[in-house]
C-alpha positions, 0 to 999 in steps of 0.5 A: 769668443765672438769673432767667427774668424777666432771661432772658425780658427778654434774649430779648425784648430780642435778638429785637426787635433783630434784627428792628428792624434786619433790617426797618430795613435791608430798608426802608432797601434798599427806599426807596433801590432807590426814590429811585434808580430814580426818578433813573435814570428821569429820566435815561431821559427825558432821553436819550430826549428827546435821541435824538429830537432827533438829526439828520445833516445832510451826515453830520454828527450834530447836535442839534436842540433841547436839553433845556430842564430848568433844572438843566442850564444851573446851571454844575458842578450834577451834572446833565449831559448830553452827545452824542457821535460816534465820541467826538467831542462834537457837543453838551453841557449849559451846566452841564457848561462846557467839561468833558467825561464820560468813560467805559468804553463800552457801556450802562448805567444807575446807574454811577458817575463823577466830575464836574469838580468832583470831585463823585460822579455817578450816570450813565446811558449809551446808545449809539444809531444813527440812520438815514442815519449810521454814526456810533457815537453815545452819550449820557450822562446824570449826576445829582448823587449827593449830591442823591440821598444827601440825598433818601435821607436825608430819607426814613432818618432818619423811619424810623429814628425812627419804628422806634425808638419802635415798639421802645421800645413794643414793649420796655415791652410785653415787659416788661409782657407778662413781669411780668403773666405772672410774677405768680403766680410772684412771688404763689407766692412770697409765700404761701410767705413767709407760709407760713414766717414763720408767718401762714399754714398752706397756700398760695392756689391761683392763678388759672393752671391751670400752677401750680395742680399745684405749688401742690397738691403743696406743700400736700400736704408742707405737710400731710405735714410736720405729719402725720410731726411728729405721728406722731414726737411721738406716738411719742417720748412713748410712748418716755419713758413707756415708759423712765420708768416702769420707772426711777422703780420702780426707784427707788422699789425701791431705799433712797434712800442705795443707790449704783444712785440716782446711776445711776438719775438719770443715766439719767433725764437721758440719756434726757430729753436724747436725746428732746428731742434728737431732738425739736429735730432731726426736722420741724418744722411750718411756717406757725406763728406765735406771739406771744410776751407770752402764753409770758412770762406764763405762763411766769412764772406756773409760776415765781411760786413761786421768784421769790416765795421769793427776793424776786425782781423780774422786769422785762419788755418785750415788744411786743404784735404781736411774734411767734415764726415756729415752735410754742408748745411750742419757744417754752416750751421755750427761753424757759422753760429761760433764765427758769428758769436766770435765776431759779436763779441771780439774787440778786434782779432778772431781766430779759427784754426783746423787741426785734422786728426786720424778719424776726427777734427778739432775745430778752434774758434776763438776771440779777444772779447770779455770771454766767460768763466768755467762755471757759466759754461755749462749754463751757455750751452742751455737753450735760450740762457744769456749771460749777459742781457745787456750785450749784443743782441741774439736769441741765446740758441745759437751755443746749444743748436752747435752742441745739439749738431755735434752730439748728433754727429758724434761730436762735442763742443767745449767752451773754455778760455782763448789764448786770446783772452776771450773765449774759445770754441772747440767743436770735436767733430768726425772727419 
């Protein structure tokens, strides 16, 4: 179990268990310690009456007065009593008939015995002298087990019940009790979905001073994380300046037929691949959000120019509220890189539609060019591969730095056939 809210519950669940049923079985010992104790006293009053109602007359023990208790004269009742002398019977209870109650001698109270209907007695047994007799005389007293069972039962069953609504009680209080007290967790929770999906920069400070620490530190990454991305953009593009100037003075240097030009193009698209490599591979800032119609609007307006020279028409949809969960210039890049793509290789219609989803957004750009087979896809998506060299210029990295993009972000981008009849790009991204 790695959920502490199934952790806590099964604790609470196991400890209230045990308790109820250890506090069940003490009370139940208790009330029939109770229940027996007061059927064994009854009995003791019983004998004590029949002991002073003992007499020897010419040496023979006799009974004076018989108990006068009701449940004594109801034939095979279980309440019985009997006298005897040197084991002979001097007087019995009507109830117990012409029976007799057999026994181990000695005294003793809460024993157990059988009655002549074979019904299970509680008995009590004393043996008494009197004066002016030697005779070892005893007196037996029984009550019926069953009657006792019933009284304990009528007494068990309300406790059980009533222990088991004080446990239901007790468990919805558990549960409460966890899920109060694990509500900043699930509120910390989220913050942090608010914070990946873009709609906010740093996280709330909850109202528990225990997690007030974690949360401060993970504002602190929060914040570190956009201070190191700063730092290495800062530092990549002072790299390309660096790279860049010298090679476009080399190249204004050199005759524009001298072979070093090949050399020198191929060096600027190395060295613009492996920047923007490294750019798509380092941090990326989190709690960014950006809506997505106003990157398809201006991205169109910086290719207005080529789609106007062509006699293109580009069709859009794109919902008002759908967003991209990253940065703007990662959005610019992908969406730019596929429109500009689309539009080199269109004859005349482009189409870029957005369908936004629970937790994602699918981004289609598709075009009315020649398009490419399912086999080459894979290949188009490799750094600096062409399928067609004697088509538009381009470097060729322009596929792979949009699949680099959205991997980072935990996206995707699928080549296939557009309904157009060219090809389609679908880049799956987070929203």
């Amino acid at each position: 179990m790695r959920s502490i809210r199934g952790r806590l519950l099964i604790l609470a669940a196991v400890w209230l268990s045990v308790a109820l049923l250890a506090a069940f079985l003490f009370i139940s010992h208790l009330l029939e310690r109770f229940v027996t104790d007061r059927f064994d006293a009854e009995a003791a009053a019983i004998a004590d009456a029949l002991t002073a109602s003992l007499e020897v007359d010419d040496s023979r023990v006799e009974l004076d007065d018989a108990p006068s208790d009701p449940r004594f004269l109801l034939p095979l009742s279980g309440w019985y009593w009997q006298v005897t002398a040197e084991n002979q019977v001097v007087a019995r209870s009507d109830s117990l008939l012409d029976g007799r109650l057999d026994g181990p001698a000695g005294d003793f109270a809460g024993g157990h015995g059988i009655g002549a209907d074979g019904a299970e007695l509680r008995v009590l047994r004393r043996e008494v002298t009197i004066p002016d007799s030697a005779s070892r005389i005893a007196i037996t007293v029984t009550a019926p087990q069953a009657q006792i069972n019933d009284s304990l039962r009528q007494i068990v069953r309300p406790l059980a019940i009533s222990l088991a609504i004080l446990g239901l009680g007790l468990a919805a209080a558990s549960l409460l009790q966890v899920t109060v007290g694990l509500h900043s967790l699930d509120r910390l929770r989220a913050d942090l979905a608010e914070v990946r999906a873009g709609r906010a920069h740093r996280l709330t400070l909850p109202d528990v001073s225990e997690l007030r620490p974690l949360t401060s530190e993970i504002n602190a990454s929060l914040d570190q994380n956009a201070d190191l991305l700063a730092r290495s953009r800062q530092h990549l593009g002072n790299l390309a300046h660096s790279l860049k100037t010298p090679l476009s003075a080399l190249a204004n240097e050199l005759p524009g037929d001298h072979h070093g030009q090949a050399l020198i193009t191929r060096m600027d698209r190395l060295i613009g691949w492996h920047l923007r490599r490294a750019r798509s591979a380092g941090p990326r800032t989190l709690g960014q959000r950006v809506p997505v119609r106003p990157v398809i609007e201006d991205i169109l307006l910086v290719l207005r120019w080529p789609v106007q020279d062509k006699g293109m028409t580009v069709r859009t949809d794109c919902p008002e509220d759908a967003g991209f969960a990253g940065e703007r210039q990662d959005l610019e890049e992908m969406i730019g890189n596929l429109t500009e793509n689309a539009v080199k290789w269109g004859k005349s219609h482009v189409d870029i539609s957005v369908t936004p989803a629970e937790d994602h957004l699918d981004i289609r750009i598709e075009d009315d060019g020649p398009g490419m087979a399912e086999t080459d896809a894979p290949r188009a998506l490799i750094r600096g591969a062409r399928l067609d060299e004697h088509g538009p210029s381009g470097s060729g990295l322009g596929l792979a730095i949009v699949a680099d993009l959205a991997a980072l972000h935990g996206g995707e981008l699928r080549l296939e056939r557009a309904r157009l009849g060219g090809l389609a790009a679908i880049l799956r991204l987070p929203g």
